[in-house]
C-alpha positions in Angstrom: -72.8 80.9 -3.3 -71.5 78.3 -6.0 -69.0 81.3 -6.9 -67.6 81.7 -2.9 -67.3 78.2 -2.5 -65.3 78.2 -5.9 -63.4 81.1 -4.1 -63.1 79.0 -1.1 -61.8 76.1 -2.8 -59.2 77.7 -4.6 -57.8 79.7 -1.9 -57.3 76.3 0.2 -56.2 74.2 -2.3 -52.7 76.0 -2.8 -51.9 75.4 0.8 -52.2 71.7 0.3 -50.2 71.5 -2.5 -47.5 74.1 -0.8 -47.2 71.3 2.3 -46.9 68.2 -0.3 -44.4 69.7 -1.6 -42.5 70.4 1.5 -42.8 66.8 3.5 -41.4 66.0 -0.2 -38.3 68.2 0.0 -37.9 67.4 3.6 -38.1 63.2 2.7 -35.3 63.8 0.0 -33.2 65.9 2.5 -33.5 63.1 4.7 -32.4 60.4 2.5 -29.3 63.0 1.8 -28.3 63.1 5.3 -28.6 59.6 6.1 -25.4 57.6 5.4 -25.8 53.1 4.0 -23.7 51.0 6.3 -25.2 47.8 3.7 -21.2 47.0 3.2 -20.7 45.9 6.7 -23.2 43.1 5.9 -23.9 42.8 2.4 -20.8 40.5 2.1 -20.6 37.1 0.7 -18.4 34.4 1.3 -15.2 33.1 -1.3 -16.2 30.9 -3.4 -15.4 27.2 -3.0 -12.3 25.4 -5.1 -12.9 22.9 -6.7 -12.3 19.4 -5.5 -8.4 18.2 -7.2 -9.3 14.8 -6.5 -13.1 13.3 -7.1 -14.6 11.1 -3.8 -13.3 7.9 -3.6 -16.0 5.4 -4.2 -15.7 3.0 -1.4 -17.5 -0.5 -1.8 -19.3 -1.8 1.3 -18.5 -5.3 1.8 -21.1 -8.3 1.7 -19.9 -8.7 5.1 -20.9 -5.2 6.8 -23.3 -4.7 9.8 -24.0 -2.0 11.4 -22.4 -2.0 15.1 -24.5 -3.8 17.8 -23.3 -4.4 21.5 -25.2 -8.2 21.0 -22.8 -9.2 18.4 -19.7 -7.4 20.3 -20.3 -9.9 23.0 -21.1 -12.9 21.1 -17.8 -12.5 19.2 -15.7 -11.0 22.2 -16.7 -13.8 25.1 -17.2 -17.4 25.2 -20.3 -18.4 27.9 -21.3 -21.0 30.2 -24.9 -22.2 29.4 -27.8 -24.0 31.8 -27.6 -27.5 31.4 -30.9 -27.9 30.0 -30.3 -24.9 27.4 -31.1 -26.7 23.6 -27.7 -25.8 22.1 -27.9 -27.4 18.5 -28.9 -24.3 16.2 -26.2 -21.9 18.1 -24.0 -24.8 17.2 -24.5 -24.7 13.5 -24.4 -21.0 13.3 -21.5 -19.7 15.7 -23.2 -15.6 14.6 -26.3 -16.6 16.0 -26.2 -14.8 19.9 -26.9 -16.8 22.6 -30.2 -16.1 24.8 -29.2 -14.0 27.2 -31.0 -15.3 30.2 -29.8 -19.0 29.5 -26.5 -17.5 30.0 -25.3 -18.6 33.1 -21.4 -17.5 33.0 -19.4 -15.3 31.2 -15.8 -16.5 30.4 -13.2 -13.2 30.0 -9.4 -13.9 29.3 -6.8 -12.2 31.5 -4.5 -11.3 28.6 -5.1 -10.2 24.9 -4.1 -12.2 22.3 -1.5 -9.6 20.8 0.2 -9.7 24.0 0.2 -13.8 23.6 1.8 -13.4 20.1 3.9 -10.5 20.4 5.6 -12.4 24.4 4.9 -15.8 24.3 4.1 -15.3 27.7 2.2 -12.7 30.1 3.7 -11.2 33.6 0.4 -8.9 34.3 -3.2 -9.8 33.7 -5.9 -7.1 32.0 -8.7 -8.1 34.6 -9.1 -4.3 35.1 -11.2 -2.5 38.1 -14.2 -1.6 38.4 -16.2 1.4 36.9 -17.7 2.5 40.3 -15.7 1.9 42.7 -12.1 1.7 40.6 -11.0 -1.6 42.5 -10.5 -5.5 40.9 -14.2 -6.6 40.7 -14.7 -8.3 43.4 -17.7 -11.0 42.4 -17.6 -9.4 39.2 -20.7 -9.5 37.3 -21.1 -8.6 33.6 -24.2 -6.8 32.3 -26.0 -7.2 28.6 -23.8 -4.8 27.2 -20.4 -6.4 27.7 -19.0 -4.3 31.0 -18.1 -6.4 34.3 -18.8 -4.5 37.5 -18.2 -5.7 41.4 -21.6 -7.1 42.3 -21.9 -5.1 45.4 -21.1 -2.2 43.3 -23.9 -3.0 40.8 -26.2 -3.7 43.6 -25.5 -0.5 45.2 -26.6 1.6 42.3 -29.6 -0.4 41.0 -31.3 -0.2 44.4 -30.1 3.2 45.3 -32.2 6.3 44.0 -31.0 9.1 42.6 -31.4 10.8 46.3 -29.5 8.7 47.8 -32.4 7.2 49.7 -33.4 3.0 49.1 -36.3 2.3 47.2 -38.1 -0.8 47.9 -38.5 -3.3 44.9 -36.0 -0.7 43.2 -34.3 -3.9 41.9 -37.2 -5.0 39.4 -36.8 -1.3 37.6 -33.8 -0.7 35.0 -31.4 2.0 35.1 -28.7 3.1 32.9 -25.6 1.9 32.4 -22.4 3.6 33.8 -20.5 3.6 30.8 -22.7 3.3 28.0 -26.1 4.1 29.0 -27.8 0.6 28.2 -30.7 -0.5 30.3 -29.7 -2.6 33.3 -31.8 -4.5 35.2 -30.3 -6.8 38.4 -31.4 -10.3 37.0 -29.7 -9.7 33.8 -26.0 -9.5 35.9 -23.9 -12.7 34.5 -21.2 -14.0 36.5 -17.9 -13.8 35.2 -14.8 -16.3 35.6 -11.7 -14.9 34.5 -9.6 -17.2 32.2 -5.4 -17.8 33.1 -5.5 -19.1 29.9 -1.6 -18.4 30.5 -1.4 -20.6 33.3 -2.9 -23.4 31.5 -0.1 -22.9 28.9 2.7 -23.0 31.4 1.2 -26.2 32.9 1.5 -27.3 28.7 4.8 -26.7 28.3 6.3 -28.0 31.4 4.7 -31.6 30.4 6.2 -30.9 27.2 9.6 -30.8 28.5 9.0 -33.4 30.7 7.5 -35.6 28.3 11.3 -36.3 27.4 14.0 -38.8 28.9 16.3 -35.7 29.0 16.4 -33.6 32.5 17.0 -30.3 32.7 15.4 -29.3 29.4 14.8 -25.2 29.2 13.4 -23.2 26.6 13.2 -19.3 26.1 9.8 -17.7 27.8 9.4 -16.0 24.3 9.2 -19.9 22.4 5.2 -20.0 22.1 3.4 -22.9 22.3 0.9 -24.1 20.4 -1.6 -27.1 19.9 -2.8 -29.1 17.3 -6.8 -28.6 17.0 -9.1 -30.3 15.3 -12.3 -29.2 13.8 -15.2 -31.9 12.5 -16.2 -30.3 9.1 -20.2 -30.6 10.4 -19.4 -29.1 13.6 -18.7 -25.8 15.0 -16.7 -27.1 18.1 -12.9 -27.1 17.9 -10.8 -28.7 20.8 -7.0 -30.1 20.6 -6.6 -33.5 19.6 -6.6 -36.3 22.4 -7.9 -39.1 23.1 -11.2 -37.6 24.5 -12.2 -35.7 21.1 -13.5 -35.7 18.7 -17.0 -36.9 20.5 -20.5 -37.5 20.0 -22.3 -34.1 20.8 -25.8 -35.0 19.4 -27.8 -31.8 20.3 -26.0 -30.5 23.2 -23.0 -28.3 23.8 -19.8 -30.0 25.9 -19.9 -29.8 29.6 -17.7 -27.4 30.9 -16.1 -30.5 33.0 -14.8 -32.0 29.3 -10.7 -31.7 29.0 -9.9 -28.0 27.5 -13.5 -27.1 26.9 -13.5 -24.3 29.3 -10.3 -22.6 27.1 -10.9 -24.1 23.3 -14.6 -24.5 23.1 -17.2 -20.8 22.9 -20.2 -22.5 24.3 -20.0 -25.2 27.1 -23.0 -26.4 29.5 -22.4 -26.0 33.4 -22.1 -28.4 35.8 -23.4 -28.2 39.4 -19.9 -28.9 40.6 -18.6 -25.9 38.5 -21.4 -23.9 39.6 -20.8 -24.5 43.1 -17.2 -24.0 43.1 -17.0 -20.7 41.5 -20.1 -19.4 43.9 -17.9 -20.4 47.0 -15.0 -18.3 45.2 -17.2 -15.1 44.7 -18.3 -15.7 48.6 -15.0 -15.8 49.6 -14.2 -12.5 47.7 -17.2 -10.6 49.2 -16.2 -12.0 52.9 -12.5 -10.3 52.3 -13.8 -7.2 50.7 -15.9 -6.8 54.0 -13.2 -7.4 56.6 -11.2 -4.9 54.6 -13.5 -2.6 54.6 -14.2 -3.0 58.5 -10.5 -2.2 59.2 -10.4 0.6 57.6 -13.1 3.6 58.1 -16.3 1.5 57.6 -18.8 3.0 55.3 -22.5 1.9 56.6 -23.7 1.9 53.0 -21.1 -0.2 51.4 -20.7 -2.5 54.3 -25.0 -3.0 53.8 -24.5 -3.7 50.2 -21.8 -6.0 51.0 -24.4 -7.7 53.2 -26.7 -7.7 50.5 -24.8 -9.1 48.1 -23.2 -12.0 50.2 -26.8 -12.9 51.0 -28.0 -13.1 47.1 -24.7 -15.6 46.2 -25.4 -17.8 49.4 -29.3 -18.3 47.9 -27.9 -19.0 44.2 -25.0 -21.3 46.4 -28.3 -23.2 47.8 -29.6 -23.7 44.3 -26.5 -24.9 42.6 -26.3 -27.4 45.3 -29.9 -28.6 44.3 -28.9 -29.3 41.2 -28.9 -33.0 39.5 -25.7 -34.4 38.6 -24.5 -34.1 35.0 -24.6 -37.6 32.6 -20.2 -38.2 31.6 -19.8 -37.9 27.8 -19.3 -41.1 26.2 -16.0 -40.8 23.6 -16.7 -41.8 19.7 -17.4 -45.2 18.8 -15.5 -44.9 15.3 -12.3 -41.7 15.1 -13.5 -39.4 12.3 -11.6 -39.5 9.1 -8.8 -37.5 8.3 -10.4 -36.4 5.3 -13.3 -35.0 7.5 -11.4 -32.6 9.3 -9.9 -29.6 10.0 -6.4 -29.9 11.2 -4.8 -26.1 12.5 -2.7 -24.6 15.1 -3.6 -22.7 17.9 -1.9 -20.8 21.2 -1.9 -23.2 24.1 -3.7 -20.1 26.3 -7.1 -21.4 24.2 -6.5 -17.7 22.4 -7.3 -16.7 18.6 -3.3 -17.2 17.5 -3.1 -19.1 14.9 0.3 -19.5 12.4 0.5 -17.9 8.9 -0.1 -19.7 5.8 3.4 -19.5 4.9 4.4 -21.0 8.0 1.7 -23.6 7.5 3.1 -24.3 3.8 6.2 -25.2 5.9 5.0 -27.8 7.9 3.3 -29.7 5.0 6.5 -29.7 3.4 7.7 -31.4 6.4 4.9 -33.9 7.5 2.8 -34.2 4.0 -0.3 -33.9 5.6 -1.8 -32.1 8.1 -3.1 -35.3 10.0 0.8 -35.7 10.6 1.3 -32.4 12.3 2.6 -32.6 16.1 -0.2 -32.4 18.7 2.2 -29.2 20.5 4.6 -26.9 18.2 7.0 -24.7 19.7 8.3 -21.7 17.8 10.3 -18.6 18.0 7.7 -15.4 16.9 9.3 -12.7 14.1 6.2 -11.0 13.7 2.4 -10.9 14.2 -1.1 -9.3 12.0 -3.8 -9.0 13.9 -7.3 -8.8 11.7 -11.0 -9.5 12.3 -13.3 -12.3 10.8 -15.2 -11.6 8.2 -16.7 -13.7 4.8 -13.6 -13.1 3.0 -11.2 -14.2 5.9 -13.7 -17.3 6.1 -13.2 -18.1 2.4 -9.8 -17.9 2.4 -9.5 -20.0 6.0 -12.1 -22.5 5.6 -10.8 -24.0 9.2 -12.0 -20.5 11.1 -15.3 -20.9 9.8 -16.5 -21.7 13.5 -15.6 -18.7 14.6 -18.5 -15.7 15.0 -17.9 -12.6 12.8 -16.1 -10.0 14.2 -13.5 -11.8 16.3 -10.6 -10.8 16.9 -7.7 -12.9 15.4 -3.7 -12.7 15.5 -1.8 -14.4 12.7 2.1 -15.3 13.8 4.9 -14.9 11.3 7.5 -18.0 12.7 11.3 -16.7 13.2 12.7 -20.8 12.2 16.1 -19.9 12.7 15.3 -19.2 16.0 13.1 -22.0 16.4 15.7 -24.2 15.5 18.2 -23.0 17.8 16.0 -22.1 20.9 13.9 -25.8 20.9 16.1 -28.8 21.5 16.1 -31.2 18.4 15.2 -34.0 21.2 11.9 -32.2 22.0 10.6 -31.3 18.3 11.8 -32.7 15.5 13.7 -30.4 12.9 12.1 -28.8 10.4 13.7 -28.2 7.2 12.9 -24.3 6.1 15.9 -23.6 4.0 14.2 -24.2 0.8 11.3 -21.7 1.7 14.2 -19.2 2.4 13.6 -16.6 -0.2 9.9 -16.8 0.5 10.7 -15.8 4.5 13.4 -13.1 3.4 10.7 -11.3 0.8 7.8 -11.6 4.1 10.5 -10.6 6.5 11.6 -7.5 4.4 8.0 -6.8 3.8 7.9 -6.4 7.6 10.4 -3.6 8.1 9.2 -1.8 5.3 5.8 -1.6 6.4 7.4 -1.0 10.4 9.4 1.8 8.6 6.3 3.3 6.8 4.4 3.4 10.3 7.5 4.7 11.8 7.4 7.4 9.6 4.0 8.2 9.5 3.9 8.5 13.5 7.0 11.2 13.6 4.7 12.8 10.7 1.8 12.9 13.0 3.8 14.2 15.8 5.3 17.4 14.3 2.1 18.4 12.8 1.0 19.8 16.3 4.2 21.2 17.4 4.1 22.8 13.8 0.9 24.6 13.9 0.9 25.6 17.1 4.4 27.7 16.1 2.7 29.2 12.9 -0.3 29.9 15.2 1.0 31.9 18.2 0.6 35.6 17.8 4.0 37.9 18.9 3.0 39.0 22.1 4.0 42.8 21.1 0.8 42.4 18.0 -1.4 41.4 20.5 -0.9 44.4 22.7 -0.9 46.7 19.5 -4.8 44.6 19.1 -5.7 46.4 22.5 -5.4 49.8 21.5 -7.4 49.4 18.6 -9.8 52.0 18.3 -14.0 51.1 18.2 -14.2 51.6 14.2 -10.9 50.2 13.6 -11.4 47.1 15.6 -14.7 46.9 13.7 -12.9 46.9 9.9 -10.3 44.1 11.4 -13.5 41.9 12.5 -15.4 42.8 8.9 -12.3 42.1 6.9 -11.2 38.8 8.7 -14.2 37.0 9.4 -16.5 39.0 6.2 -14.6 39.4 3.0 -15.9 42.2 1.4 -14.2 41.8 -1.6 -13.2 37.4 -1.6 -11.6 38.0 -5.1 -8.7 40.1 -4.2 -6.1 38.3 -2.6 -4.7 40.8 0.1 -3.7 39.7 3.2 -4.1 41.4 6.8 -0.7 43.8 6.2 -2.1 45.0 2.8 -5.9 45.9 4.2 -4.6 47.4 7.2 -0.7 48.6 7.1 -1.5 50.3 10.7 -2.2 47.2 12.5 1.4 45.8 12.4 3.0 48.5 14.4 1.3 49.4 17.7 -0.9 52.9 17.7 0.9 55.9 18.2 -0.3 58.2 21.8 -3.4 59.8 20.4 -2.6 63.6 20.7 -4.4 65.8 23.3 -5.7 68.4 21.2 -9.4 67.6 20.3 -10.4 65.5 17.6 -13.8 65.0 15.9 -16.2 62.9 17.4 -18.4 59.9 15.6 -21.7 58.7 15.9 -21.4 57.1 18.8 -19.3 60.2 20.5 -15.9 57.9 20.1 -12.8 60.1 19.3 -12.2 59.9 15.2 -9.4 58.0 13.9 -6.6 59.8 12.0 -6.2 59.0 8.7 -2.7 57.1 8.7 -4.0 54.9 5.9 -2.3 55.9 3.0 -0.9 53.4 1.8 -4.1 51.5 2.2 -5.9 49.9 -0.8 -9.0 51.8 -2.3 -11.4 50.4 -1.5 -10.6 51.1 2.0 -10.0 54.4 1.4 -12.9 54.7 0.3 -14.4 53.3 3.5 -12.4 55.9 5.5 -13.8 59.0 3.5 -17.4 57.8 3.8 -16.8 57.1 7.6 -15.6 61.0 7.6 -17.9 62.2 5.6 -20.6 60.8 8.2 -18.4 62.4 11.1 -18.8 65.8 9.8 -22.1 65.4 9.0 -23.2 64.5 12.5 -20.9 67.2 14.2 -21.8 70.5 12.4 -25.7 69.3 10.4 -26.1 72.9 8.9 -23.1 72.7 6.5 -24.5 69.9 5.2 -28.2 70.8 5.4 -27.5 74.5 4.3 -29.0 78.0 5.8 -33.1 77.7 5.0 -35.4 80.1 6.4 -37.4 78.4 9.1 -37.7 77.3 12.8 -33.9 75.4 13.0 -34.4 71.9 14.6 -31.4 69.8 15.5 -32.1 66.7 13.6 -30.2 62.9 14.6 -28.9 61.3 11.6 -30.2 57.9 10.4 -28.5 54.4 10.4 -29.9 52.5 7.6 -29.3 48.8 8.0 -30.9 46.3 6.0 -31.1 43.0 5.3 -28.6 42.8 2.1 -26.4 40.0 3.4 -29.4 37.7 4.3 -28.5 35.8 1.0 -25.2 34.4 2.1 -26.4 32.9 5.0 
């Protein structure tokens, strides 16, 4: 038994050791037949040149703060206040933002103050349209972030659901903004009075001409006019010199009834007088929106909101008119010292122009001190810089300290030649400026060269474009010869362009692929060999290619040959013949570079 089973044992075993054998043979055969496409993605990208120049080090001012829509407004507008509002620590710190809801008006000049500096004067306002419905705002109202809407308009979309259906009490919710995408809520709308602070400067220079025994006094609409302003050193409200100011403020603000407040002065109290009248104006505005609107096609949903909003201004109208009357302002008992003050020019519009210290250096030459200065200047303008108030512009111009940071300023460059011939020498007196001649010429030829520069730079930035776009458009006959690319050709162009597989060698497209700048040649109609994927084979027109695509080209062919006739490759072995598929062996050798 033991001697059998011995037998037994024997006589199987070889069999299993016969069939190990030939699932091993069969595995290496395999692995013969089966052709690595690991170069299509084992590719890594060229390596990085180093940096010429090392990163500039850029050092953040004492002065920077991170953008906030709060203190855009606060240094962009000036504002009506309640009468009641407690005014005295915004007064001592003009960067402190005012409470929002004790905001009761929002004043918004018509014209920019480079357009002031650069004109002198202003044909066309900037009061713009509005957002929604792309008209002049009619009873414009300004939201929290800064952008004025008609009030109708604003109504319209806060009450109105996204379906288009009314939602009762809607009013109380916020929504986004139009143009930003702030919350909005209806009680935080502020009105808005636009400021002709251009007007107001016209009115100034006609009683400056008239001011004068001579008739028929004219001077150039370019002549600017500017004021004398005074500025208390403990106080953060400037206003032109008169005989109304400086005055006691004590804890409160001006009243927006006090000469020049409304254009000079960033934070005034209202008055139920002002109230009133600039509620009867937005009434009026609604009234004449509506009767335009019922000429025309009438729109049931605008002409509601109309309704709506004509029916909110009468119920504010009826509170303004509630209102107590205002106490006057009583003028100083004693005029502040010289010494005490601030003593500066600004645009008659009420504007951030101001004269350059150079030009300031030429007045004190003239009058000795800046008490002396004329309460109105006129002067010719040769140039303008427009900057932005921050600690260092408030160290160097201790008088602008009253200004919030992040206003906008313009500093004018005076043209006195000009001056002198444009203003009669019976309205201003003459100011001597030859000895400060060289001083002018050097800032004057500083000018051009810095306009030149900027010339330059903008023709620069102009051809650029127009210049890559030439080097950038493909010949129209290359793009055709792209089309009749074949499958494995158009996959070595997307390998090579986009997948260096060799980032070393500097070839370019022509080099790789010589065949590509020509188009194809007709294929001929005799039959070619077919690929894996039963595409005709490419000829080999690559010659003149480098090596290590020819060596691309002979594996490809090799891997052809082998998939269209397997038993020259596999060899005659005795055995059932089975057709078998070759093998694509991708793996994951370019994993690293990504």
């Amino acid at each position: 038994m033991g001697a059998s089973s011995a037998r037994t044992i024997q006589g199987v075993a070889p069999p299993a050791h016969a069939g190990v054998s030939s699932s091993g043979e069969s595995k290496q055969a395999s692995k013969k037949r089966a052709q690595s496409l690991n170069h299509l993605l084992a590719f890594t990208l060229p390596p990085r040149a180093p940096p010429t120049v090392g990163p500039r080090r850029v050092r953040r001012s004492d002065s920077y703060r991170p953008f906030s829509r709060e203190r855009y407004v606060n240094a962009q507008y000036r504002f009506v206040v309640k009468p009641t509002f407690d005014s005295q620590r915004h007064l001592n710190d003009p960067d402190l933002p005012l409470p929002w809801q004790d905001v009761v008006q929002v004043l918004v000049p018509l014209t920019s103050d480079a357009v002031v500096a650069a004109h002198g004067t202003a044909e066309t306002d900037q009061a713009g349209t509005c957002p929604i419905c792309l008209s002049p705002p009619t009873a414009p109202r300004m939201t929290r972030c800064g952008h004025v809407f008609c009030y109708a308009c604003m109504l319209h979309y806060l009450i109105v659901a996204e379906n288009g259906t009314r939602t009762r009490g809607s009013m109380r919710h916020a929504k986004r903004c139009p143009i930003c995408w702030d919350d909005v809520v209806a009680r935080d709308l502020k009105a808005v009075l636009w400021v002709d602070g251009q007007h107001e400067a016209q009115r100034h220079r006609r009683a400056f001409l008239e001011c004068h025994t001579e008739k028929g006094l004219s001077m150039p609409d370019d002549v600017l006019i500017l004021r004398l302003v005074e500025r208390p050193n403990d106080a953060c409200v400037a206003l032109p010199r008169s005989t109304t100011w400086p005055i006691e403020l004590g804890d409160r603000s001006l009243l927006c009834s006090h000469p020049d407040a409304l254009l000079y002065a960033r934070c005034v109290r209202a008055t139920p007088e002002h109230l009133v009248e600039s509620l009867r104006a937005d009434i009026a505005g609604v009234e004449a929106a509506t009767k335009e609107a019922q000429a025309y096609e009438p729109d049931e949903l605008s002409l509601e909101f109309l309704r709506v909003a004509h029916e909110q201004l009468q119920e504010q109208l009826l509170t303004a008119l509630g209102m107590p009357s205002m106490p006057t302002e009583r003028p100083a008992s004693e005029r502040t010292a010289v010494r005490s003050s601030y003593f500066y020019f600004q645009a008659a519009s009420g504007q951030y122009v101001f004269l350059h210290p150079i030009d300031i250096k030429v007045l004190l030459s003239r009058f000795q001190t800046y008490a002396n200065f004329p309460d109105t200047l006129a002067v010719a303008v040769q140039g303008a810089d427009e900057g932005t108030v921050d600690e260092a512009l408030r160290k160097k111009c201790k008088y602008l300290a009253h200004l919030p940071m992040s206003a906008d300023v313009t500093f004018i460059e005076v043209d006195w030649a000009r001056t002198a011939a444009d203003v009669p020498a019976s309205v201003q007196p003459a100011i001597p400026w030859e000895p400060w001649a060289d001083v002018l010429a050097q800032r004057s030829q500083r000018r051009q060269s810095k306009a030149a520069r900027e010339e330059k730079y903008r023709k620069r930035a102009q051809k650029e474009p127009q210049k890559h776009r030439e080097t950038n458009v493909w010949p129209e006959e290359q793009s055709l010869a792209d089309d009749q690319l074949s499958f494995r050709e158009a996959a070595m162009v997307g390998a090579e362009m986009y997948f260096p597989m060799h980032p070393g060698a500097a070839a370019d497209d022509e080099s790789l692929f010589p065949s590509m700048s020509t188009p194809a040649p007709a294929r001929p109609t005799e039959r070619v060999a077919k690929t894996v994927w039963g595409t005709p084979a490419a000829s080999q027109t690559h010659s003149a290619a480098a090596p290590d695509t020819q060596h691309m080209d002979e594996a490809w062919h090799t891997l052809e040959e082998r998939s269209g006739n397997p038993e020259q490759s596999e060899g005659k072995r005795p055995g059932p013949k089975t057709k078998r598929k070759p093998k694509l062996i991708l793996t994951g050798g370019g994993r690293a570079a990504w």
